[in-house]
C-alpha positions as CSV (number, residue, x, y, z in Angstrom):
1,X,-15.1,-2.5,16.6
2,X,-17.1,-2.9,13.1
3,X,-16.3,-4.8,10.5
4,X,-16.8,-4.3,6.7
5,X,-17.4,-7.5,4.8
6,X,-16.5,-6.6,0.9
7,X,-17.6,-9.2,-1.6
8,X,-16.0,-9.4,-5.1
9,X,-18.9,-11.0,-7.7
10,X,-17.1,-10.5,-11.0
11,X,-13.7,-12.7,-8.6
12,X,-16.2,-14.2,-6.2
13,X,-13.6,-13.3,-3.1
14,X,-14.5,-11.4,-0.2
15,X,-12.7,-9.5,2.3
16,X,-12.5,-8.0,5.7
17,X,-11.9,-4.6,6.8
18,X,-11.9,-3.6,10.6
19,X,-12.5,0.4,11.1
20,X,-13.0,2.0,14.1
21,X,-16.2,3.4,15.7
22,X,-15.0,6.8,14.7
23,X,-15.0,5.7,10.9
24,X,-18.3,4.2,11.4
25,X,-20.4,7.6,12.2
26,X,-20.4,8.6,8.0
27,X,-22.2,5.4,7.7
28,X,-25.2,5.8,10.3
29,X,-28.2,6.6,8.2
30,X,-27.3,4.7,5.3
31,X,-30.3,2.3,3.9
32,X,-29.3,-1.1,2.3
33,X,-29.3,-0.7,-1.6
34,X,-27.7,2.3,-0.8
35,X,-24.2,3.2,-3.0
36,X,-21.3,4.4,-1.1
37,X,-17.4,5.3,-1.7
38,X,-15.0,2.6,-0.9
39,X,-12.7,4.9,0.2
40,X,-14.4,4.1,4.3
41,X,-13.3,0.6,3.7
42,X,-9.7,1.7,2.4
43,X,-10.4,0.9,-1.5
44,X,-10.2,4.6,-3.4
45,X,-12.3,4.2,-6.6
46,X,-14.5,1.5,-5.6
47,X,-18.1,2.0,-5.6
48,X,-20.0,-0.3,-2.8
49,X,-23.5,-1.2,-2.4
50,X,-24.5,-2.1,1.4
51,X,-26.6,-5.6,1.0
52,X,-26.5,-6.2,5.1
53,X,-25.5,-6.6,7.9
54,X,-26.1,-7.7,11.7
55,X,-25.9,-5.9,15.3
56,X,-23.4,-6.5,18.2
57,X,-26.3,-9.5,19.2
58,X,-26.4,-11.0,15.9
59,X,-29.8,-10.0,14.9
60,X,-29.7,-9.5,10.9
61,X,-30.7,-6.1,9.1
62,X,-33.8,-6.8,7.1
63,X,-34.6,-4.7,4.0
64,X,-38.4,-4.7,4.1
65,X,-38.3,-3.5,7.7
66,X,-38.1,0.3,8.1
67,X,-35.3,2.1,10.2
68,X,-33.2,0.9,12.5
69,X,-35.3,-0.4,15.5
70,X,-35.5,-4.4,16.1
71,X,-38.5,-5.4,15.2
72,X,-40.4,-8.7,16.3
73,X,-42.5,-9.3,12.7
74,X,-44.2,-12.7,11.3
75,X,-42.0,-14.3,8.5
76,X,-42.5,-16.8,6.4
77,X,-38.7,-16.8,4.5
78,X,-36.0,-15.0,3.7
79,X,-33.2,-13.0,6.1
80,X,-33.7,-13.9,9.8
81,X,-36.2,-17.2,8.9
82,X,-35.3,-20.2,6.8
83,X,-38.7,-22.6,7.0
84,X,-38.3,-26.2,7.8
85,X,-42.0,-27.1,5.7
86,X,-43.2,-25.4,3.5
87,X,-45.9,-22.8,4.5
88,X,-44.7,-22.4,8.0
89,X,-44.6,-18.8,9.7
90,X,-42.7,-18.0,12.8
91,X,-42.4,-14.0,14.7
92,X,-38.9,-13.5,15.0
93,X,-36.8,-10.6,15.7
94,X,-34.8,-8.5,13.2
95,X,-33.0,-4.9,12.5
96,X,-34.5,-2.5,10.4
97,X,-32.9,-1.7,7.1
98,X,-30.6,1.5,8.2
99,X,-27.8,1.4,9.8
100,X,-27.1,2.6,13.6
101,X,-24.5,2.6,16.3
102,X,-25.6,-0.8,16.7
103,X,-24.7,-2.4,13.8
104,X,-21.2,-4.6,14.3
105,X,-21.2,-6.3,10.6
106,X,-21.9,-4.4,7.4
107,X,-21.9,-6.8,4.1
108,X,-21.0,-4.7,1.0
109,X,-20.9,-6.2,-2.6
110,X,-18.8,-4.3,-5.2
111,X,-20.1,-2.3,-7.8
112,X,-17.9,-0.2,-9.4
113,X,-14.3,-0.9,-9.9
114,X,-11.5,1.1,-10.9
115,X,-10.9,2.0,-14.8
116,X,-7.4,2.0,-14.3
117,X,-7.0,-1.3,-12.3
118,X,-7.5,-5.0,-13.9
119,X,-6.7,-8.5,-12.5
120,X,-3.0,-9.2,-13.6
121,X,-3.0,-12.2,-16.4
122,X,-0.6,-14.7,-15.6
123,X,2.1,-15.1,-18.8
124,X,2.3,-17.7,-21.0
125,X,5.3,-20.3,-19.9
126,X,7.9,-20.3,-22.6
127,X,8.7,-23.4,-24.0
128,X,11.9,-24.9,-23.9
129,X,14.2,-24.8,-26.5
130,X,15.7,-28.0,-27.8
131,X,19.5,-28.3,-27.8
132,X,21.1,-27.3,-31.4
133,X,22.4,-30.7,-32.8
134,X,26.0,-30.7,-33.8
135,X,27.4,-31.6,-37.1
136,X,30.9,-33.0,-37.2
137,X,32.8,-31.8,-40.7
């Protein structure tokens, strides 16, 4: 079953949506950078943008590679590779950058949000009162 990671920069929260494979086949085809309606992930009026994701083996989507084939390529940083010294160069195995039948986890980061809809602000606390004094006459 896939799963939609959404992340929230202007809150810095993220969330997770589980759809079905069914829900899933608009997405094939999709590139990451690409813009799509939040409406798939259940949030009508939210524009997403699809930064990643990884397949049912774990091997991470890599935007410089091209379609959706895994890929054994020489990297030297950056998704799939994380150098111990500096210089260093390893072949590794990654996903192209489209999305396929494959793909288990999808990372989307939240562009657009609704006009209408703004983070509640908490109220200010009243302050209390001090009891009225009483005068004797």
């Amino acid at each position: 079953m896939p799963v939609l990671i959404v992340s929230d920069p202007a809150t810095g929260t993220s969330q997770r949506v589980e759809i079905e494979d069914a829900q899933l086949r608009p997405l094939v085809g999709t590139r990451i950078g690409m813009t799509i309606d939040g409406a798939i992930a259940g949030m009508q009026g939210y524009k997403l943008k699809l930064t990643g994701g990884t397949d049912k083996d774990g091997i991470p989507m890599r935007p410089d590679v091209h379609g959706s084939a895994k890929a054994r390529i020489v990297l030297s940083g950056g998704v799939g590779y994380k150098p111990t010294d500096k210089g260093m160069q390893k072949r590794k195995v990654v996903r192209g950058n489209t999305v396929s039948q494959e793909t288990t986890f999808l990372n989307f980061a939240v562009v657009e949000a609704p006009k209408g809809k703004k983070a509640p602000e908490p109220e200010p606390e009243a302050e209390p009162e001090a009891p009225a004094e009483e005068t004797e006459e």
